[in-house]
C-alpha positions in Angstrom: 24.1 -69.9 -89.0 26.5 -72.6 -89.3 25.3 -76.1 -90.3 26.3 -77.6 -87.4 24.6 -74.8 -85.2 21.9 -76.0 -87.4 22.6 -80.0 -86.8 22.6 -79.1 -82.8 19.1 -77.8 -82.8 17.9 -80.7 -85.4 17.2 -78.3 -88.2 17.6 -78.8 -91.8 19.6 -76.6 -94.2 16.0 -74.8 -95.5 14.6 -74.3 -92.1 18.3 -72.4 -90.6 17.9 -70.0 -93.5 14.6 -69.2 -92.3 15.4 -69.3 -89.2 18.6 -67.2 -90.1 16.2 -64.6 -91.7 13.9 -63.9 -89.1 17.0 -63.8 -86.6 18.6 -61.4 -88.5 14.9 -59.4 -88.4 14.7 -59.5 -84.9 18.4 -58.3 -84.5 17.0 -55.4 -86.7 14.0 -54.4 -85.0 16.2 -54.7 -81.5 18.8 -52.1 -82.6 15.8 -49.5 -84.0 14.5 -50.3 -80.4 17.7 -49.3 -78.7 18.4 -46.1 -80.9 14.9 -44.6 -80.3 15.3 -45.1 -76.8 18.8 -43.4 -76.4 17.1 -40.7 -78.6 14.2 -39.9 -75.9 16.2 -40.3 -73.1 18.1 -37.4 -74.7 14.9 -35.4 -75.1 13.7 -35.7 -71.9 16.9 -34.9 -70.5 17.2 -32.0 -72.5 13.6 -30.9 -71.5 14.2 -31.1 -68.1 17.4 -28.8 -68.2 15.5 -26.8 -70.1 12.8 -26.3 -68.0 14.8 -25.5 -65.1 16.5 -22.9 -67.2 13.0 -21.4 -67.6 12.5 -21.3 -64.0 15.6 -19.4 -63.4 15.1 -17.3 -66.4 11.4 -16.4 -64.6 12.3 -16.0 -61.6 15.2 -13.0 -62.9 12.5 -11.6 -65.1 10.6 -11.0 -61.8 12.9 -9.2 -60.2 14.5 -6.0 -60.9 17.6 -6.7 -58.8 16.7 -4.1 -56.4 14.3 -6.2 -54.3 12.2 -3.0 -53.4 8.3 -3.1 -54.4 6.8 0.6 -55.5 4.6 1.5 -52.3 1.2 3.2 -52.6 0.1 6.1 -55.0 -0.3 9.1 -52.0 -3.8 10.3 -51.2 -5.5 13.1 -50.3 -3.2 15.5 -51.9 -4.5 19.7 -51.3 -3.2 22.8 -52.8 -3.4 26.2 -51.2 -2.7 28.8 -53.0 -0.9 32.2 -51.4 1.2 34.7 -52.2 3.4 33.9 -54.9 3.7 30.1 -53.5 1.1 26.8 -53.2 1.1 25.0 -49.9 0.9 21.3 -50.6 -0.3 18.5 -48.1 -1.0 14.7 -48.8 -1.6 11.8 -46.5 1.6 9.7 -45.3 2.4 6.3 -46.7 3.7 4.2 -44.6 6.0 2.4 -47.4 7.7 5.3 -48.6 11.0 7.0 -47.8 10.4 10.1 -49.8 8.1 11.8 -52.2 8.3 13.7 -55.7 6.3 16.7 -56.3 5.4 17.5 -60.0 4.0 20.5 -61.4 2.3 21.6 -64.7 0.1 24.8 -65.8 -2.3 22.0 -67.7 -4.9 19.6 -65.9 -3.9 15.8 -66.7 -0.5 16.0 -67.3 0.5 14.1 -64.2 4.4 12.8 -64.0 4.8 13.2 -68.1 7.8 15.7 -67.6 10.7 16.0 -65.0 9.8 16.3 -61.3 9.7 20.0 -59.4 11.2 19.0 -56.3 12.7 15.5 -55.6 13.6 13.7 -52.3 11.0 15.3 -49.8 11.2 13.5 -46.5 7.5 15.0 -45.2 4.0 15.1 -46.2 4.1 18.4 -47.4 5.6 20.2 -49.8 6.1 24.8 -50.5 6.0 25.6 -54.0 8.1 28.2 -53.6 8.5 29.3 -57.6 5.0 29.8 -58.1 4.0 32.7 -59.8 0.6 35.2 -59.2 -1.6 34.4 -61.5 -0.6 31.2 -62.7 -2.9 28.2 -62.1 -0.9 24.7 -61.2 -1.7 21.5 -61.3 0.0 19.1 -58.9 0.2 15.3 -58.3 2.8 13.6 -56.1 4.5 10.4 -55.9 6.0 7.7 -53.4 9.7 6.4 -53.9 11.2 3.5 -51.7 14.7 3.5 -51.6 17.5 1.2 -50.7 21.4 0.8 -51.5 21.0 3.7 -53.9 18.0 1.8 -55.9 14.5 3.6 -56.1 10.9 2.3 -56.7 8.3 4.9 -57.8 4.5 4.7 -57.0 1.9 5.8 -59.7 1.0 9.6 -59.1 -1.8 10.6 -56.6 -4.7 12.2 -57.6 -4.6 15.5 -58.7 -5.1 19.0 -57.1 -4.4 22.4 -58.3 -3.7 26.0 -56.9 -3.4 29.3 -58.3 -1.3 31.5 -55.8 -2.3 35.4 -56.2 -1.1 38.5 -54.6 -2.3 40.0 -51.0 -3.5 43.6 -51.8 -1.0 46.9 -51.0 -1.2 49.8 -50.6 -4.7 50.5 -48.8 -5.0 54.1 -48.7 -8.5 55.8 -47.1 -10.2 59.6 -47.2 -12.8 60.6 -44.7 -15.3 62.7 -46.4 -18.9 63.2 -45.0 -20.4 60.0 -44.1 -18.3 57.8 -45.9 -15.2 56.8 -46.4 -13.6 56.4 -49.5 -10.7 53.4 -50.2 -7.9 52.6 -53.0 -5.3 49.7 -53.2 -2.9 48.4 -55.6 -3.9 46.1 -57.9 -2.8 42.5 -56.6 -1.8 40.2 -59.4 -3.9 36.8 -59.6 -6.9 38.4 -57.7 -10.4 38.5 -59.5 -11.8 40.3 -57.0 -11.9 41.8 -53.7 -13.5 41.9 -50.3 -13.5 45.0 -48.0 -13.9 44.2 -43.8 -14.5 46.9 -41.7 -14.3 47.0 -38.0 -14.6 49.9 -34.9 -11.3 48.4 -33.4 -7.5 47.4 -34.6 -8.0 43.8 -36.0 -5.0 41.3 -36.4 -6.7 40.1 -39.4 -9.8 40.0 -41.8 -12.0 39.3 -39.0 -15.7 39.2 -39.2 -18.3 38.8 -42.1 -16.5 41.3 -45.0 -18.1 45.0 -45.2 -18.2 44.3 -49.7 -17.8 41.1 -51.5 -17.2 40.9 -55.4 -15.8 44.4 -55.5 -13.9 44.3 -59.3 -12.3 47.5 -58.7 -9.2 48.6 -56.8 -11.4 50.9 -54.8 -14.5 51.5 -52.8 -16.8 54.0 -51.0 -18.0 53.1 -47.6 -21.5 55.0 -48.0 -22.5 53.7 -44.7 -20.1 55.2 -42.2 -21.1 57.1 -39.6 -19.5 60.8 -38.9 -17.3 60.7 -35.7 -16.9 57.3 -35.5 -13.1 55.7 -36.0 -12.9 52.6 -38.7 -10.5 50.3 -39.2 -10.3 48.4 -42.7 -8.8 46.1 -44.8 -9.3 44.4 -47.8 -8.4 40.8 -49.2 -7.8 39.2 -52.9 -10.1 36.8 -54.1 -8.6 34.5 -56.9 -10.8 32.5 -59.8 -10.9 29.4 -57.9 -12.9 31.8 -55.0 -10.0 31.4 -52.7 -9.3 34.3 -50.3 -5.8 36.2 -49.4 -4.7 36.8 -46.4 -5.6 40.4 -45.5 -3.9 44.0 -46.1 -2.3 46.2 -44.1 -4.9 48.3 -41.7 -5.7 51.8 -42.8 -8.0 53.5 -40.0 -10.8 56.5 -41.2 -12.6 58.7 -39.5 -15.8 60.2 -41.2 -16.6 64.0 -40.5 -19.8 66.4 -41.9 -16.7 69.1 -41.8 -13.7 66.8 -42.8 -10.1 68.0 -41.1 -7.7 69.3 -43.8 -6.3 65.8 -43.9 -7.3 62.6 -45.7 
């Protein structure tokens, strides 16, 4: 500071360099000011771009670009087994446009491989490749689909079927007082069950004559001479399902058979 700067506010030369010195201190401290200031106004700038970045950036992780939510696992999925197919049924859900069937010959698997049958529009599905003999194990899924995007439920629970053959070849000889039956062996079938009736059935109608019979044949012991029978006989698989019935084979036992089975 000049000395007549210093004159004007009545100073002496050792009080303007004192003054001088803490002027130049304050200049100081005022510039430090300034720059730390410009410095968080940078920050928090920065930060707040940054956090709307992280919005955005959530919101996209949120979405899979497809808009569509994976509707509800199905419930109440059945197998029935038959012959050399599984009939499958499951409860409708409402937010799904089609359903995946998948299949394995082990319990637990559920959808670890590829599906058997994709795109089913209904409740129920016909496992049509099934073979006798063979247990399955199903579970099904829900897909929602839209502009050629999918979403897939979790699997349903599980159920499982093991399709078996309906018994040929019934064949029947009338000898006295009984009657005496053969079949083909049905593939799948543990055992079998014999029904007998004293008119043409469409069916396996009735309470079964035999139950449990392991062999491919049996002998009616209780028939009674001169009376007409008509029988049929059904698989039973390991799971204690029943077959639809065989063909009808009718019998007539005689004390003096014809010369005629």
């Amino acid at each position: 500071m000049t000395l007549d700067m210093l004159s004007l506010f009545g100073a002496t030369p050792s009080q303007g360099e004192a003054f001088s010195t803490q002027l130049a201190t304050a200049l100081r401290l005022i510039t430090v000011l300034l720059i730390s200031g410009l410095v968080l106004t940078g920050c928090g700038g920065a930060g707040a771009n940054g956090g709307n970045g992280d919005d955005g950036g959530g919101d996209d992780g949120g979405d899979d670009g497809t808009g569509l939510s994976a509707p509800a696992a199905p419930s109440g999925l059945s197998a029935a087994p038959e012959d050399g197919a599984a009939q499958l049924s499951w409860d409708a859900v409402g937010e799904a446009d089609t359903y995946r069937v998948y299949r394995d010959t082990s319990s637990g698997e559920g959808v670890s491989g590829s599906a058997l049958s994709t795109g089913i529009n209904s409740a129920g599905y016909t496992d049509g490749s099934a073979e006798n003999g063979t247990e399955y194990f199903y579970v099904v899924t829900a897909v929602a689909s839209e502009g050629g995007e999918s979403a897939e439920s979790d699997p349903s629970g599980e159920a499982s079927a093991a399709p078996f053959a309906v018994p040929s070849g019934l064949e029947g000889t009338s000898q006295d007082s009984q009657v005496d039956l053969s079949w083909s062996a049905a593939t799948g079938a543990e055992t079998y069950r014999v029904y007998r009736s004293t008119s043409s059935t469409g069916g396996a109608e009735g309470d079964p004559l035999a139950t449990g019979v392991a062999e491919t044949s049996y002998a009616d012991t209780t028939a009674q001479n001169g009376t007409k029978y008509y029988y049929r006989v059904t698989s039973v698989n390991p799971n204690g399902v029943e077959s639809g019935p065989s063909s009808e084979v009718e019998k007539t036992p005689f004390s003096d058979p014809p010369d005629r089975p």
